[in-house]
N, C-alpha and C positions, 0 to 999 in steps of 0.2 A: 482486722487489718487487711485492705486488699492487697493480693499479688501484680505485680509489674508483667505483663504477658506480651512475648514479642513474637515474632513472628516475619515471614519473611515482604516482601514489596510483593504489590505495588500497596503504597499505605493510602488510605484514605481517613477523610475528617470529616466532621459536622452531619451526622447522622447520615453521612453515603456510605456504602456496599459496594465492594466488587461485583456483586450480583447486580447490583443496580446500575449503575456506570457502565458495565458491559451491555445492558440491555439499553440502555439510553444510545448507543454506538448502534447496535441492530439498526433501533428504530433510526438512525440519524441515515444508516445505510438503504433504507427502505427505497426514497423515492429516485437512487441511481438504482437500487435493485429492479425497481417496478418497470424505467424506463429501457432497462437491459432485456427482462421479459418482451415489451410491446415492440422490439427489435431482433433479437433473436428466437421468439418462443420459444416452443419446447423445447431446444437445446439450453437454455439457460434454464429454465427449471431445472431439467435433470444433472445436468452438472454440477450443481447446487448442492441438490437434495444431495447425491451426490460425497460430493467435499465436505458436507456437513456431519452427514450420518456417517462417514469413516472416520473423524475427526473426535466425532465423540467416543465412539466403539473404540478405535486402538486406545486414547487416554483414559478410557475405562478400565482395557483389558493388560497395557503397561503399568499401571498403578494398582493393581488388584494383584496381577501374578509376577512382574516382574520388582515391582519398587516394594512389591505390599503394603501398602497405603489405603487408605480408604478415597476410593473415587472422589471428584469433589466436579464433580458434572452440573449439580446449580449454581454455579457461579458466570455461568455462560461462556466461561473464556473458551473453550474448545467448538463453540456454536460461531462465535464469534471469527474465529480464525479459520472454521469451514466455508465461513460465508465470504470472509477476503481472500481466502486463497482461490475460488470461484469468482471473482468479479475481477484477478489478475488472469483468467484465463480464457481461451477461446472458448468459445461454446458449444464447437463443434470437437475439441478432445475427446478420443475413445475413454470412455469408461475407466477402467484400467488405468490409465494411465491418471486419469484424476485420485481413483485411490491410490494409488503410487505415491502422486505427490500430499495427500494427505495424510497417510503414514507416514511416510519422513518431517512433512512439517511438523507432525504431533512428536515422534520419537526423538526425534534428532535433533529439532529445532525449539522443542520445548521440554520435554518428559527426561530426555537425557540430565538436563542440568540439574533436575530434579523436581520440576513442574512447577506451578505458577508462580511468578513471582520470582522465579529465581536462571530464567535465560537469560541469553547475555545478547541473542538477536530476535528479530521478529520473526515466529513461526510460521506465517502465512507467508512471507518473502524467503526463506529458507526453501518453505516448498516449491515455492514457483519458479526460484532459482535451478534448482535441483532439477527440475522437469526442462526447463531452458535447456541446461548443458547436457542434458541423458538425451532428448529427445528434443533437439532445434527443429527440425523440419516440420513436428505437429505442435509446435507450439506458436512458430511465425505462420500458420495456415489459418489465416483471415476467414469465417464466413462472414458470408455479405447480406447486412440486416434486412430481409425481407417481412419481420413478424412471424407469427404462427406457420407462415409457407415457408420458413430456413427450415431445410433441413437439417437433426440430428448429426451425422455423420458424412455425407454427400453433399454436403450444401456449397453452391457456389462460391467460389475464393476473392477475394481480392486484394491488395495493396494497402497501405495502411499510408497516412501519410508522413508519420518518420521515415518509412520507407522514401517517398519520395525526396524528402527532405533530405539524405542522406547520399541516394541518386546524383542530390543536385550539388551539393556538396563534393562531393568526388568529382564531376565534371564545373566545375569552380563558379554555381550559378546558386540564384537565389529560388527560395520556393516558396510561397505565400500563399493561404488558404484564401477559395475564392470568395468565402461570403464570413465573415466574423461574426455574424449574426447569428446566418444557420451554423457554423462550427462551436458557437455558446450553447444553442438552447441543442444542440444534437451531436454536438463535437466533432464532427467530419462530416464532408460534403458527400450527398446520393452517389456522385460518380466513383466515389473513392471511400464506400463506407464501409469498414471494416477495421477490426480490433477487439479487444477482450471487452469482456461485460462491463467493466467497470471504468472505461475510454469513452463511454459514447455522449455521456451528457455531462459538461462542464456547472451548467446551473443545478442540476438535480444535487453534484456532489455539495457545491455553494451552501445550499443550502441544509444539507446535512453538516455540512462543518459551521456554519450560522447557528445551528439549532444547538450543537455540542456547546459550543462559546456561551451563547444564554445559557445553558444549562449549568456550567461551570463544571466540564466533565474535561474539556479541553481548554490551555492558555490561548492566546493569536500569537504567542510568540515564536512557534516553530511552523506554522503555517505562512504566516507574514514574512518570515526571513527565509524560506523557501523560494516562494515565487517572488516575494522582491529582488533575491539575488539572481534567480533565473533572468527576469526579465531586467535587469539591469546589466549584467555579464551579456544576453545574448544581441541588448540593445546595442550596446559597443561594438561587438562583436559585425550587426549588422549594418550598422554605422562604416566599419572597414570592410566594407564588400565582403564580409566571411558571415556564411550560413542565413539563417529565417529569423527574422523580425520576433519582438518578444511577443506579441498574439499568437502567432503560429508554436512556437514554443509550451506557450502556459496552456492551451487549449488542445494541445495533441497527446497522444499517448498518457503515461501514467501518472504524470503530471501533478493535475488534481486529488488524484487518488490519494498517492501517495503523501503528500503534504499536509491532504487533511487526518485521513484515518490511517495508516500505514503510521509515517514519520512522530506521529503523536502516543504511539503505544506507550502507556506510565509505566513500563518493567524498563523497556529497553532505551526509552530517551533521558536527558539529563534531568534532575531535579532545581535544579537554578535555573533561574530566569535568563540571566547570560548565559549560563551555560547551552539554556533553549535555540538562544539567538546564535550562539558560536555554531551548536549542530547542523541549525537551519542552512545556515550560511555555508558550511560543508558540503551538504546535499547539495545544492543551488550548483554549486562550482563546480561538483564530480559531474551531475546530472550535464553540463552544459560542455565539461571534456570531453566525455564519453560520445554524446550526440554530433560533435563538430569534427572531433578527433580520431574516435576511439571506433573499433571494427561494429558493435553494435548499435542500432539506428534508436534502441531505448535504452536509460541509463538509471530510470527510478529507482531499481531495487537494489542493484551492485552500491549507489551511492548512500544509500539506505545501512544496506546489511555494513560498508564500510564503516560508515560514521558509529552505528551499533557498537561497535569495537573502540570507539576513540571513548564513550560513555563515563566508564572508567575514571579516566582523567580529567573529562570534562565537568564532573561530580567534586571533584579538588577545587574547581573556583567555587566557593562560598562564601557568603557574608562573616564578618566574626561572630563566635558565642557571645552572647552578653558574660560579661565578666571577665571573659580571655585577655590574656597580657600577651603584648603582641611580641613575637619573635624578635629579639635583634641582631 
């Protein structure tokens, strides 16, 4: 007679693995990872290596000596969430301070609740959060993508264009990216190019979230209801003379990122299909407060780690059991 064996989320079906699903997200993050290198170089390798290699070590060395658990490091989740909390950051962050935030992301944002499966936010936006509010000044400090010539830690700074967007905003103007084309295939324009590893190429992320969708690793439902309500909310919005057209919105800052691989995490997002779409549609709205209204010029990850928390409840809209008699 077999035993009934449970265990905690994220649950998977049909001969996938968490090992495997995590790896399929790597590989989906390759070709923004690749185009972050041939724009940043060495500093995005090492900030990588980086957030990765502390990601693993603390969730080794918390679950070994503090939870006493048996490590569970092939399952890629702590590679995984080394590798996002790196493509939210500059690439010019001291050292230090990327372990920083990679120890908190792992302890506090995952290991705390009690490791996989069982947080209640997403670890790699917990860290980057966490580095935001400890340390704004080296986190808004832009290098400006020169390739293998950015320097490390020295590297020429510059503006982002939330930043401008934000500028324009406060003085009651509009801000429009000059070319849609080059802001697709490179996400911000040569004069103004600057932001975290994971900002720079709109297509490369595309199509890492294309390849997750074939794969059946991710739905389109919290992705589509992301920047649908983005660009819909900011379309209005731009319609009454307030803030940037929805190209300039879906194409800058965290955007992409977040919508595709961030917002899609299976521990922290909703398990229903409406409940995907309700999520989505939360993010969209906060992200678009936050940007028009709110004191910072990006809003992906506050809208993010909020909705995280609404999960909960949003896990209550479900279809009925077969069989259930309905309440009256």
């Amino acid at each position: 007679m077999s035993q009934l064996m449970t265990s905690a989320a994220p649950h998977v079906h049909s001969g996938d693995s968490v090992q495997k699903n995590m790896l399929l997200v790597i590989i989906a993050l390759l070709p923004a990872f690749a185009v972050s290198i041939v724009a940043f170089g060495w500093g995005a390798l090492i900030t990588t290596a980086i957030s990765v290699v502390t990601c693993v070590l603390a969730e080794w060395c918390i679950a070994k000596y503090m939870l006493k658990q048996q490590p569970s490091l092939c399952d890629l989740s702590a590679v995984l969430t080394g590798l996002l909390l790196a493509m939210n950051l500059p690439s010019n962050l001291p050292w230090w301070m990327v372990i920083l935030g990679a120890v908190f992301a792992i302890g506090i944002g995952k290991m705390v609740f009690g490791g996989i499966g069982q947080n209640v936010f997403n670890p790699a936006l917990v860290g980057r959060v966490f580095l935001l509010i400890s340390f704004p000044a080296a986190m808004t400090t832009w290098p400006v993508a020169k390739g293998f010539a950015t320097r490390y830690l020295d590297a020429e700074t510059a503006a982002t264009p939330l930043s401008y967007m934000k500028h324009a905003v406060i003085e009651n103007k509009q801000f429009e990216l000059d070319s849609f084309l080059d802001s697709f295939l490179s996400c911000v324009p040569e004069h103004i190019m600057g932001g975290s590893m994971g900002e720079i190429s709109a297509l490369a992320l595309l199509i890492g979230g294309l390849f997750l969708i074939c794969m059946r690793v991710i739905s389109w439902h919290i992705p589509v209801s992301v920047l649908g309500t983005i660009a819909v909310f900011t379309g209005i919005l731009s319609a009454c003379g307030i803030g940037s057209g929805p190209l300039t919105h879906l194409l800058t800052g965290g955007v992409m990122l977040g919508a595709i691989f961030m917002a899609t995490d299976y521990v922290t997002s909703p398990m229903t299909a409406w409940g995907k779409i309700i999520f989505g549609v939360g993010i969209g709205v906060i992200v678009v407060v936050i940007r028009t209204w709110g004191s910072y010029p990006e809003g992906m990850s506050f809208a993010i780690l909020i909705m995280n928390g609404c999960v909960p409840l949003l896990n209550r809209i479900a279809p009925k059991r077969f069989g259930e008699i309905a309440k009256k």
